[in-house]
Structure formats: C-alpha cells, structure tokens
N, C-alpha and C positions, 0 to 999 in steps of 0.2 A: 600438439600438446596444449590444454588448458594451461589459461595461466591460474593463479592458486585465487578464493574469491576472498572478495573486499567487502566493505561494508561500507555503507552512507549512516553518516550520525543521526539518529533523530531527533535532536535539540533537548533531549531530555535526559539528564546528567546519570539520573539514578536508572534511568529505564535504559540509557548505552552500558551502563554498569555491569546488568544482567545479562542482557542478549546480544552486546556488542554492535551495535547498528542494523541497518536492516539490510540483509545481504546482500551484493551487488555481486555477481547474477544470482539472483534468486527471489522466493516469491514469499509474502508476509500476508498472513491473514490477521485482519484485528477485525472483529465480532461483537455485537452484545444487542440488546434492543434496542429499539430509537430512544434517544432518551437518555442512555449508558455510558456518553461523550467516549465515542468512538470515533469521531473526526477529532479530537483530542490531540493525541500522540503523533497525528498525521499533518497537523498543522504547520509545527514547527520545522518540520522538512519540507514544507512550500515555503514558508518565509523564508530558510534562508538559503534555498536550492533558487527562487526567482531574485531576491535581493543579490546574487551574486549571479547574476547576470545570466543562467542558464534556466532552459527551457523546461518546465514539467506538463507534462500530460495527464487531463483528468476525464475519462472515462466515463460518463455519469448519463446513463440507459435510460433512465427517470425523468429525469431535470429536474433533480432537486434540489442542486449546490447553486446557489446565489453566489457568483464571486467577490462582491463588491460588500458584502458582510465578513468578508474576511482580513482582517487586520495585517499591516504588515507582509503584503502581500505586492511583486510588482506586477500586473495583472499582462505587461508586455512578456513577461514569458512564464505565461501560463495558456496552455491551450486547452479547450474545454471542447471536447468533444460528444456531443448527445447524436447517438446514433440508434434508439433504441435498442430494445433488449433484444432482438434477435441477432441483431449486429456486436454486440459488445464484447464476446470472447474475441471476436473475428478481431473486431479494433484494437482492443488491447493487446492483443499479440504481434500484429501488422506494428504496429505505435514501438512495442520493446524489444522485436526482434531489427528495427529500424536502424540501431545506432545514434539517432539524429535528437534523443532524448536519452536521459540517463534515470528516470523515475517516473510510472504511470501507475495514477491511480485510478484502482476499477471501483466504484460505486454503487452499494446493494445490486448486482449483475442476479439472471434468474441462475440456476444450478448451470455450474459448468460443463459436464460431463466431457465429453471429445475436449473440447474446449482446455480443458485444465490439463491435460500434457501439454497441451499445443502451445502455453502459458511457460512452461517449465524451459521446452528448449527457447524460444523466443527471448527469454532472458540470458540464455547461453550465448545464441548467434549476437545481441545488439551488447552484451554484457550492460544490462539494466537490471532495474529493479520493478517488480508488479506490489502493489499492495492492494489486496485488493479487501475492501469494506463493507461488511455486510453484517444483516440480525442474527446469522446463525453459521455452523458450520458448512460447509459443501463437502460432503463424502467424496467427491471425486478431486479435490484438491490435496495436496499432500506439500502444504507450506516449507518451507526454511522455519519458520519462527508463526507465532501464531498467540496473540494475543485475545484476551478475553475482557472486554471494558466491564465494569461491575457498577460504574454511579459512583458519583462522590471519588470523582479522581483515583479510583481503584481501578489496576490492570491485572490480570491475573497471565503469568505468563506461562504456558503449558508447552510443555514438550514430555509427549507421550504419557501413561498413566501415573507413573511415580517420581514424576521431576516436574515440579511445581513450587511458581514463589509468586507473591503478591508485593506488587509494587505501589508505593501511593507517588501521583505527581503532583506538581504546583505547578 
C-alpha cells in the first residue's frame, strides 16, 4: 500500500495557497518562454531544500544554469548534473526513483515521450519530486500541477480546461 502524497513547500506563500506545494511523489511542470521567470517559483525550493542541509538534483541537458548566479543557495548540496539531451529523461528518472534526493529538477529536456511515464513511477519508487522546466508543454507528460509563468511575476496555474487561477509573486 502507498502511503498517501505529501507535498514540498515552495517558498511562495500565495502560490502553496493554491496548489498546496509541489507534490511529493509526483511531477510539476512550470512552462513559459525564456524570459517568462520560470526558474522563479523554483528558486525558493533550492534555497531552502540546500540551506537545510539536504541534497537537490538539477538535471540541466543544455548547460544553461550557472549556479553561482543563484542567491542563497548552499552549492554543497546541490548536484548538477549535464548529461546531454539524449540522456536526460534517463537521468532524471535514475536521480528520483533513487531515494538518495528528495527533489530533481529537469531543465528545458527535448520532448519526453517513453520517457514521461518512466518519470511518473520514479517519483513513486524514490517518493520524490520531478519539476521539470521548460518553454512549452510536452504532450506526453501528464503533471500533478503545472504552471504557466506569464512575465512580470505572473503564474497562471492550469489544471485542466475549466480550473484556472492567476497568481502574482513577490
């Protein structure tokens, strides 16, 4: 038997308000264009998921995440793993179904397809969380929670066609 799922806070009073943290097991997409402060909402669960001493995994196929631009961050438990895109569903699932991390984040990844179940149970066996960031939707992911950054500290939170709220952060 599962046990019942939990959620990690994400530092943002008004945005736990709505979605209640981001699911733990389960998978969060936040979305928008470069530019849209979509690493935003994901900040504050590295500060204070490393500042309390535990490890986060950043997933990042690209290499575009500089960690030392990032404030308030303890860079000793932070692992940053660039393994290219053909490797990065593989990584991020390896990384959450691990146990040995409680939160990875996946980093503009190309479309998931196989990949994005493989994603769903991996969060079940390590009871993690995925969030994975990117410019657009990925038809083959089917989130917990799923965010839409807008610019100008606007998130637009979607769950499915007719339940939608816009949240603004500070």
């Amino acid at each position: 038997m599962r046990p019942p799922p939990q959620s990690v806070a994400t530092g943002i009073s008004n945005l736990d308000a709505h979605i209640g943290g981001w699911p733990q097991p389960g998978v969060a997409l936040v979305y928008g264009p470069v530019g849209s402060g979509r690493f935003r909402p994901v900040l504050p669960t590295i500060q204070q998921t490393t500042t309390a001493d535990h490890t986060i995994a950043v997933v990042d196929p690209i290499g575009w995440l500089h960690p030392p631009g990032l404030p308030g961050v303890n860079f000793q438990h932070l692992m940053l793993v660039r393994c290219g895109s053909d490797q990065a569903g593989w990584a991020t699932s390896q990384l959450a179904s691990s146990g040995a991390v409680s939160i990875v984040i996946l980093l503009d990844p190309p479309p998931l397809s196989r990949d994005a179940a493989r994603l769903r149970r991996a969060t079940e066996e390590g009871q993690s969380t995925v969030i994975v960031l990117g410019d657009r939707i990925d038809p083959h992911l089917n989130p917990n929670v799923r965010l839409r950054c807008m610019g100008n500290n606007t998130i637009r939170i979607e769950r499915g066609a007719t339940h939608q709220a816009t949240v603004h952060i500070r």
